[in-house]
C-alpha positions as CSV (number, residue, x, y, z in Angstrom):
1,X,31.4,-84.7,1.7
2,X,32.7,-82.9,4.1
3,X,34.5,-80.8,1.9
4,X,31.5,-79.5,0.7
5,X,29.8,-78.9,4.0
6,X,32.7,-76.6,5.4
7,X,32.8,-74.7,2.4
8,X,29.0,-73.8,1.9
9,X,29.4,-72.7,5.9
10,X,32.3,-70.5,5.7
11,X,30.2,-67.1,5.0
12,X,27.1,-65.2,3.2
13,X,26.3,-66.6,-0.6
14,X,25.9,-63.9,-3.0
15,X,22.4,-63.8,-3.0
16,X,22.6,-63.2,0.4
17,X,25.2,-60.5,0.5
18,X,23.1,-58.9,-2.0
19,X,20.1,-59.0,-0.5
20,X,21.5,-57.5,3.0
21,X,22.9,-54.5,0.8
22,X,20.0,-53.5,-0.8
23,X,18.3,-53.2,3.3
24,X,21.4,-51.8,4.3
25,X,21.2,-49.3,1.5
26,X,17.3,-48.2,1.7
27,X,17.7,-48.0,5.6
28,X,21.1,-45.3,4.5
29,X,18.9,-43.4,2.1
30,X,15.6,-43.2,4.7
31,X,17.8,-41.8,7.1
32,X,19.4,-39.6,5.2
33,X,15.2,-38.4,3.5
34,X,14.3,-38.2,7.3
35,X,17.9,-35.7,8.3
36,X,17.0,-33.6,4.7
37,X,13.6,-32.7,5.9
38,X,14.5,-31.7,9.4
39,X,17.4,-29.6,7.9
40,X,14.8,-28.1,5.4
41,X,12.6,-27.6,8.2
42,X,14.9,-25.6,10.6
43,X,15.7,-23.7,7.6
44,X,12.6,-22.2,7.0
45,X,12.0,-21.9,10.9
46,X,16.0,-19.9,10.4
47,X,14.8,-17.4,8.2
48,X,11.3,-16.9,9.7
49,X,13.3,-16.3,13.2
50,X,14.6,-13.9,11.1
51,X,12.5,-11.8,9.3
52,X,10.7,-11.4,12.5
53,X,13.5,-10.0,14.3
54,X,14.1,-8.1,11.4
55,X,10.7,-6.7,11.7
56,X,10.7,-6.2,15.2
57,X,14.1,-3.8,15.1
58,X,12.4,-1.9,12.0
59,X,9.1,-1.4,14.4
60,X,11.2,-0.4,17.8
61,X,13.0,2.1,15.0
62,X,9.8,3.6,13.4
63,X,8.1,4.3,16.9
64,X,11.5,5.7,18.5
65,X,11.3,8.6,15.2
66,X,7.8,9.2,15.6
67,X,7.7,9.5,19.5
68,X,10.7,11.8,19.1
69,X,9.0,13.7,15.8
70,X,9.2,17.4,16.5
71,X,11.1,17.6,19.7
72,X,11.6,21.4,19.7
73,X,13.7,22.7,23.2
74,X,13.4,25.8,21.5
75,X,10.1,26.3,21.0
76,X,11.0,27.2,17.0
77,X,7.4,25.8,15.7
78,X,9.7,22.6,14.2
79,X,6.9,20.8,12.2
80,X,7.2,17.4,13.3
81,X,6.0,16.2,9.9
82,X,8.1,16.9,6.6
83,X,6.4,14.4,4.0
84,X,3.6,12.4,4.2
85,X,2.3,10.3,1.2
86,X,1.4,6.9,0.8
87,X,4.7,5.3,0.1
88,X,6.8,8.1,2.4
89,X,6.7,9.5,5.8
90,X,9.2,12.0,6.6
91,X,10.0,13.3,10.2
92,X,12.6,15.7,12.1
93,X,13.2,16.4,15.4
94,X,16.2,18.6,16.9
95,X,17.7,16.3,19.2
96,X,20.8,18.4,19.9
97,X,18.7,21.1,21.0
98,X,20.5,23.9,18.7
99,X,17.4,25.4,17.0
100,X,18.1,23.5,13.7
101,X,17.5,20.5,12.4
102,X,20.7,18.8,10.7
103,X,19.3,17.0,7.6
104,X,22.2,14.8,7.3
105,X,21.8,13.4,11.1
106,X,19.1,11.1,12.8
107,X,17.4,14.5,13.4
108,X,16.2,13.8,10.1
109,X,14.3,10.5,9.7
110,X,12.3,8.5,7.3
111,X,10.0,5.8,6.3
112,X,10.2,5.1,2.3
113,X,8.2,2.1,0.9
114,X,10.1,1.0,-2.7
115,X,7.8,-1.0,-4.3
116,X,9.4,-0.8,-7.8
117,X,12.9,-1.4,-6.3
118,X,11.5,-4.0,-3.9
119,X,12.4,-2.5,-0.7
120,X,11.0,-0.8,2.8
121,X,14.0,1.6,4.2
122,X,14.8,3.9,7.3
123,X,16.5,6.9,6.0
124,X,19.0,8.5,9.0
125,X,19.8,11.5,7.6
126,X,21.9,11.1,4.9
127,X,22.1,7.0,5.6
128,X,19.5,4.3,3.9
129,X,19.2,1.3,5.9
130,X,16.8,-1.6,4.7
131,X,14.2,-3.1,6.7
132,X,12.6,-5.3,4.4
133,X,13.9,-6.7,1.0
134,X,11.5,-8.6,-1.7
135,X,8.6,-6.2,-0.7
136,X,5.5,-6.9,-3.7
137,X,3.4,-4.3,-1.5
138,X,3.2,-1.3,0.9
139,X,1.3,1.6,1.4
140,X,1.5,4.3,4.5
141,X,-1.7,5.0,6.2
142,X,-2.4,7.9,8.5
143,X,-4.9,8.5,10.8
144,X,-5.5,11.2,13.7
145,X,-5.9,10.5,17.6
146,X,-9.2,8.9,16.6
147,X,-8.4,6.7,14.4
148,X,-10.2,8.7,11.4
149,X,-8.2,8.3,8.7
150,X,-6.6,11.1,6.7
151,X,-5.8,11.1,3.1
152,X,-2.1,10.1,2.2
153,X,-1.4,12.9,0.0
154,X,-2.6,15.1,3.1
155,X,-1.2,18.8,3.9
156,X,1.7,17.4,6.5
157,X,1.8,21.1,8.1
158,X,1.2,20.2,11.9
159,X,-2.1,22.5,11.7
160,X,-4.3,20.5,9.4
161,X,-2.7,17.6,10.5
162,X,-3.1,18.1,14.5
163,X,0.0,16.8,15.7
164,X,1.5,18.3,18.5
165,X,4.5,16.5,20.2
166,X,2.7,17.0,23.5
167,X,-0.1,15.3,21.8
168,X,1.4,12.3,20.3
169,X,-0.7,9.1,20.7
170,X,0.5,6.0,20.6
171,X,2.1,4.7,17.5
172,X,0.8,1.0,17.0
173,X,1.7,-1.2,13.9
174,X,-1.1,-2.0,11.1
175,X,-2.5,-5.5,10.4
């Protein structure tokens, strides 16, 4: 008998084992559930961080070419204004100061809204540079000093359009 007694106390029977692997194994793969979804989450917190920042530089970018739209040193009547329409807005400035504005420079700037191709740009002169990628939407809106909207297919000569460099209001983003 007491054969029998040491040997039943000498470890786990298999039931037993078995049981503590099965807890052993739905505690591994809560864990692991709980890790997944906090990776996930700072995933989607990653690319949000992101895009904003993305947005934020393509903002900083548009204001810096419309405050500087039309700088003229040399009083040439540079039209600050080159294109206007509702998925374009074209702008120059002459930045060196030379009396002519270099089309293939950041004298030459632009906003283009790709809908079809799925993408919001700056144009530097001769240089495309995405701000946006996936885009399902945009349109350009323009208004005066007022806020009074214009048209987008408006004349962009600075005459009907008012815009003086002296003049410039500030440039806000949209909602």
């Amino acid at each position: 008998m007491t054969r029998q007694s040491s040997e039943s106390s000498r470890g786990f029977s298999l039931v037993e084992l078995l049981v503590a692997l099965g807890l052993g194994l739905a505690i591994a793969i809560s864990a692991v559930a709980a890790v997944a979804t906090g990776l996930r989450a700072l995933a989607r917190l990653a690319l949000r961080a992101e895009a904003e920042d993305v947005l934020t530089l393509g903002l900083e970018a548009f204001m810096l070419d419309v405050r500087r739209a039309g700088f003229d040193p040399r009083a040439t009547a540079l039209p600050a204004i080159v294109d206007a329409t509702a998925s374009r807005l074209a702008l120059q400035a002459d930045l060196d100061g030379d009396g002519l504005v270099d089309a293939t420079s950041e004298e030459s700037t632009a906003i283009a809204c790709d809908v079809p191709g799925g993408r919001v740009s700056r144009i530097v002169g001769s240089q495309s540079l995405p701000l946006a990628n996936g885009v399902v939407a945009c349109t350009l809106e323009y208004a005066d000093a007022s806020g009074a909207p214009f048209p987008s297919d408006a004349d962009p000569d600075p005459p009907n359009w008012g815009v003086d460099h002296a003049d410039h209001g500030p440039v806000t983003p949209g909602t």
